[in-house]
C-alpha positions in Angstrom: -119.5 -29.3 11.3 -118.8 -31.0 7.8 -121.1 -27.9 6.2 -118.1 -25.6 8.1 -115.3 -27.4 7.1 -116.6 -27.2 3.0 -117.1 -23.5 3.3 -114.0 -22.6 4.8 -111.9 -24.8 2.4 -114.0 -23.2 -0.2 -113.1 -19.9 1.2 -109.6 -20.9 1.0 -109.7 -21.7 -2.6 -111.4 -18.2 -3.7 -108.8 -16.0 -1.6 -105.2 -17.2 -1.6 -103.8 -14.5 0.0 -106.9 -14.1 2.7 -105.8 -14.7 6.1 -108.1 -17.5 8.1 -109.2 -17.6 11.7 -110.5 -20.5 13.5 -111.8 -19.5 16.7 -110.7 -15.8 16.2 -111.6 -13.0 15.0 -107.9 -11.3 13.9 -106.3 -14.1 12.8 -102.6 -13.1 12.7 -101.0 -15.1 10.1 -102.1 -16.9 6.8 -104.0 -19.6 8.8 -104.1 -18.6 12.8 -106.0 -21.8 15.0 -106.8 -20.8 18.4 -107.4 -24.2 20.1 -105.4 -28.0 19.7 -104.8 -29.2 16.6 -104.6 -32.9 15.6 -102.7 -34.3 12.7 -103.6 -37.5 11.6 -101.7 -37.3 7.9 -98.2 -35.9 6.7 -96.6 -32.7 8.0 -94.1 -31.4 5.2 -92.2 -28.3 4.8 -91.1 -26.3 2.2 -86.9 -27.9 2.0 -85.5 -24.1 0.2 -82.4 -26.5 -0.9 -84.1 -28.7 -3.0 -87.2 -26.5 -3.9 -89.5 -29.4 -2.9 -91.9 -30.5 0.3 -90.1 -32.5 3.1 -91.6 -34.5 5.2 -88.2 -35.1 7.3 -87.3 -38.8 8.7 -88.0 -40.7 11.8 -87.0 -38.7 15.0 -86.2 -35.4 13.5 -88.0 -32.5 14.5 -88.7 -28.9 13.2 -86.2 -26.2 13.8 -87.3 -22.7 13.7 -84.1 -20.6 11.8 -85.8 -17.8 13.5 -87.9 -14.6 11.6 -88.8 -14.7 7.6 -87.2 -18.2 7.1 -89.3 -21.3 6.9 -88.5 -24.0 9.7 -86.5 -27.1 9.0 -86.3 -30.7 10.1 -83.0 -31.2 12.5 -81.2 -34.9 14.1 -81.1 -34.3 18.0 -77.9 -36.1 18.3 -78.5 -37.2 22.5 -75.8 -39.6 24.4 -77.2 -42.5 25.6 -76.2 -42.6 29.1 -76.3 -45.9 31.0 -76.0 -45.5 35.3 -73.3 -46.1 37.3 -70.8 -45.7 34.8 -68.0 -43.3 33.6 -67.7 -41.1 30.6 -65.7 -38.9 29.3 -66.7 -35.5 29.6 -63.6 -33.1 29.1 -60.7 -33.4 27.0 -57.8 -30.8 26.1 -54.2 -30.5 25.2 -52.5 -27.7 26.3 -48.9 -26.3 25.7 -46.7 -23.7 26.9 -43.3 -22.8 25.3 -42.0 -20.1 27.7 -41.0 -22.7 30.4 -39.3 -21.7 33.7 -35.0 -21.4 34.6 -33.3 -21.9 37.7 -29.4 -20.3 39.0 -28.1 -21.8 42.0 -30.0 -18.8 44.0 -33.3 -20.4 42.9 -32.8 -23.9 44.5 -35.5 -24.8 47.0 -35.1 -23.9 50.8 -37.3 -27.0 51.4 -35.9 -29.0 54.4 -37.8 -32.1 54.6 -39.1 -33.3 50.9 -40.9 -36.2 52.6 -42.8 -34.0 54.7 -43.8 -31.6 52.5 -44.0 -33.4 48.8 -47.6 -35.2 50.2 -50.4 -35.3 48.6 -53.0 -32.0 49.2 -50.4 -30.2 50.3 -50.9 -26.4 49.7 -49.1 -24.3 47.2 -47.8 -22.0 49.7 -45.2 -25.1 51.0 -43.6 -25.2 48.1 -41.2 -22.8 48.2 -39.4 -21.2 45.8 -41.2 -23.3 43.1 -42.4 -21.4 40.0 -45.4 -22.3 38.0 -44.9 -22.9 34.1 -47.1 -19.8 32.5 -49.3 -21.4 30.2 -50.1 -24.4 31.9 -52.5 -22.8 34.3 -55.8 -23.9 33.4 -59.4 -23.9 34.0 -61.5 -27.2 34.1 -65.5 -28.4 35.0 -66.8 -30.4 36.9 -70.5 -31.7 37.0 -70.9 -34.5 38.5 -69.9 -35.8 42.4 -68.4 -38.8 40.9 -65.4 -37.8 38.9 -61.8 -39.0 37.8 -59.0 -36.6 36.2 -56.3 -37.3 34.5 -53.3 -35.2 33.8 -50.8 -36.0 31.8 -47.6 -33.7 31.7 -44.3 -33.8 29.6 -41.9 -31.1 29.4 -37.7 -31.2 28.7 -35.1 -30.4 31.3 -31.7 -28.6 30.5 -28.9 -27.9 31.4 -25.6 -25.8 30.7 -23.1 -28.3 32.4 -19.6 -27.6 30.8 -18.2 -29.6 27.7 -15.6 -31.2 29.8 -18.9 -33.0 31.7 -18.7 -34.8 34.7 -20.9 -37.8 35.5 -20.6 -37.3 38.7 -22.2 -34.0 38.5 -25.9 -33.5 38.3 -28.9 -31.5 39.6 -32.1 -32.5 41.2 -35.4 -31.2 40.1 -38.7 -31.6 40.8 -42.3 -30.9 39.0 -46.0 -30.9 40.6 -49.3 -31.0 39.8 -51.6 -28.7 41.3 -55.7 -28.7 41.4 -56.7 -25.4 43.1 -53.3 -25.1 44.3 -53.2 -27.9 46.5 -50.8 -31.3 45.1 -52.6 -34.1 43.3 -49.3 -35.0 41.7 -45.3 -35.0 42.4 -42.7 -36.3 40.2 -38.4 -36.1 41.2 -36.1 -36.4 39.0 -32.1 -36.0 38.6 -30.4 -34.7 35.4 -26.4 -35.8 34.9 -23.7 -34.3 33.6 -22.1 -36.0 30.4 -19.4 -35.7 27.6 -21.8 -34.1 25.1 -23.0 -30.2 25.8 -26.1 -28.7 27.5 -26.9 -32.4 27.9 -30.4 -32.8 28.4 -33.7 -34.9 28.8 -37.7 -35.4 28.4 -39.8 -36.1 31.8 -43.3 -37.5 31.7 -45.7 -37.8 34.5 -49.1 -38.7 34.7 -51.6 -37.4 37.8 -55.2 -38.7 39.4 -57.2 -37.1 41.2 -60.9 -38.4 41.5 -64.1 -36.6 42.6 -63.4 -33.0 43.2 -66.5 -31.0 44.1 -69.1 -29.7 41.1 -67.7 -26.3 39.5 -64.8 -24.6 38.1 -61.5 -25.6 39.0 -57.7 -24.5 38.4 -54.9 -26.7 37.5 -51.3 -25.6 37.5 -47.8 -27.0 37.0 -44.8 -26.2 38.7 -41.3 -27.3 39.1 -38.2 -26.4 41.4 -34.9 -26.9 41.5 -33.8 -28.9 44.7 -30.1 -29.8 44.9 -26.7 -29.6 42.8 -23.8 -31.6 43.3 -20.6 -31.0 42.0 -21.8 -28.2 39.7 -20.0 -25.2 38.9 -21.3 -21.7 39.5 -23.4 -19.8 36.9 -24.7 -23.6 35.5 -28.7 -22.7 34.7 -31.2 -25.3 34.5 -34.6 -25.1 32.7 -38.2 -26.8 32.5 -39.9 -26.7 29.4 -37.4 -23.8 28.3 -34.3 -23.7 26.3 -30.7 -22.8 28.2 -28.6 -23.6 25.5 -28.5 -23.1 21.7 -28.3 -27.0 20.6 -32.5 -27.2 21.3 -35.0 -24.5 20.7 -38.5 -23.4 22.6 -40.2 -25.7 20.3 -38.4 -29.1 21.2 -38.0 -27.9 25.1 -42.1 -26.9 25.3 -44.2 -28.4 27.9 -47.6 -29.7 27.1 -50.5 -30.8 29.5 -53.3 -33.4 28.4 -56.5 -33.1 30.4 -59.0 -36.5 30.9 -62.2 -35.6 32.9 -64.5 -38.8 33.5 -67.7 -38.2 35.3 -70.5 -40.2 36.0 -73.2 -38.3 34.7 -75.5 -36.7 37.0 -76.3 -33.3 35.3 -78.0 -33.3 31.8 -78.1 -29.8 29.6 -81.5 -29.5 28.1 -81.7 -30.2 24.5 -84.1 -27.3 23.7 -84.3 -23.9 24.8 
C-alpha cells in the first residue's frame, strides 16, 4: 500500500494538469476518490481575497458559492434555544396615512355596545365600522404556544365650529381584529373646545395568545358611535386629516406587531 501511495504522488508530481482516480477508472475532476476519505491534518482553501490558503476558524464550515468558484469558510450564526420559554419571533411597524371619515350618516346602528364590543366577536357585528386601508396585515405563526402584541396609535379629528362648545363632543371607537374576529376594543370621546378642528392622539395596546400555526390577518377598524350637541355637516376622522391645521403625516396611524412563540419549529440550517 506504501509502494501505491509513492507512485501515485510521484505521478502527481510529473503531470500537474493529469487528472487522478482512486478507485476509478474516469476520474472526473483533478483528483476524483471513490470511497471515504479521512483527514487527519489541515484542510485549507484557496481565500481569492487575500490570495492566500485559509484554513477557516473553529466552527465554520465550507460554503460552496456554486459552479467555477472555489468554496469558502462561512459562521452558522444558530439561536440558542432554551425550553419552555418565549422568544421573539416577529416584529414590524406598519403605518397607513389615508385613515377613515365619518358624517353623521356614518354613525354606528349598534344597539347594545356591551353585547356586542366582546371579545371574539366577529367582524360582521360591527356595523358600519370601516377598516383603516393599510393596516391590514399578514402575520405567522409557528408554534402552539404564542403571545401577540399590537400596539396601535392613530389621531382623531374633528371639524367642531370655532365658537366650540364643551359640552359638545362625539364618541368613537377603534378595534383590533385577528382574522376578523376582536382581540382588542378601545372607546373613546373627543370634545368640543375654544381652539378649531380641536383634536387628539389615541393609543391602544392588544393581546391575544396562542392562535393556531399559519398565516393570519390582522385589521384595524374604528366607528363612529354617538354625537351630542353637534351641529350638522361636523366630520370626524381616524388617522385622517378633516381640517387644514394638521396634515396626513401628523394624523397617520401606525401599528407595531410583537409575536412571541415558544419555539417548536426549527428551519434547517442547510439545504
Amino acid at each position: 500500500m506504501k509502494n501505491i501511495f509513492s507512485i501515485l504522488f510521484i505521478a502527481i508530481g510529473l503531470s500537474l494538469s493529469a487528472q487522478i482516480g482512486i478507485k476509478t477508472e474516469s476520474p472526473k475532476s483533478t483528483l476524483d476518490v471513490n470511497g471515504d476519505t479521512n483527514l487527519r491534518g489541515k484542510l485549507a482553501v484557496l481565500d481569492v481575497t487575500e490570495n492566500k490558503l485559509s484554513e477557516g476558524t473553529d466552527t465554520q464550515v465550507l460554503v460552496s458559492q456554486g459552479e467555477g468558484y472555489p468554496p469558502i469558510w462561512k459562521t452558522l450564526r444558530i439561536p440558542e434555544y432554551e425550553p419552555n420559554k418565549f422568544y421573539l419571533i416577529f416584529n414590524n411597524s406598519f403605518s397607513d396615512e389615508t385613515g377613515v371619515s365619518f358624517t353623521s350618516s356614518d354613525e354606528s346602528t349598534i344597539t347594545s355596545r356591551s353585547t356586542t364590543f366582546t371579545k371574539n366577536n366577529t367582524y360582521t357585528n360591527f356595523t358600519k365600522f370601516k377598516k383603516i386601508p393599510g393596516l391590514t396585515q399578514t402575520i405567522n405563526v409557528y408554534s402552539t404556544i404564542s403571545k401577540a402584541y399590537f400596539q396601535f396609535e392613530t389621531v382623531v379629528q374633528a371639524t367642531f365650529s370655532s365658537v366650540g362648545n364643551t359640552d359638545s363632543s362625539i364618541d368613537y371607537a377603534c378595534g383590533i381584529f385577528v382574522d376578523d374576529r376582536l382581540i382588542n376594543l378601545r372607546q373613546g370621546n373627543l370634545k368640543a373646545s375654544s381652539a378649531n378642528n380641536p383634536f387628539l392622539t389615541h393609543n391602544q395596546i392588544g393581546l391575544v395568545e396562542n392562535l393556531s400555526k399559519g398565516s393570519h390577518t390582522v385589521t384595524v377598524s374604528c366607528s363612529r358611535l354617538d354625537s351630542y350637541n353637534v351641529a350638522n355637516g361636523t366630520v370626524l376622522g381616524i388617522g385622517k386629516a378633516v381640517a387644514s391645521n394638521i396634515d396626513s403625516f401628523i394624523s397617520q396611524s401606525s401599528l407595531k406587531v410583537d409575536v412571541y412563540e415558544v419555539p417548536q419549529v426549527f428551519n434547517t440550517i442547510t439545504n
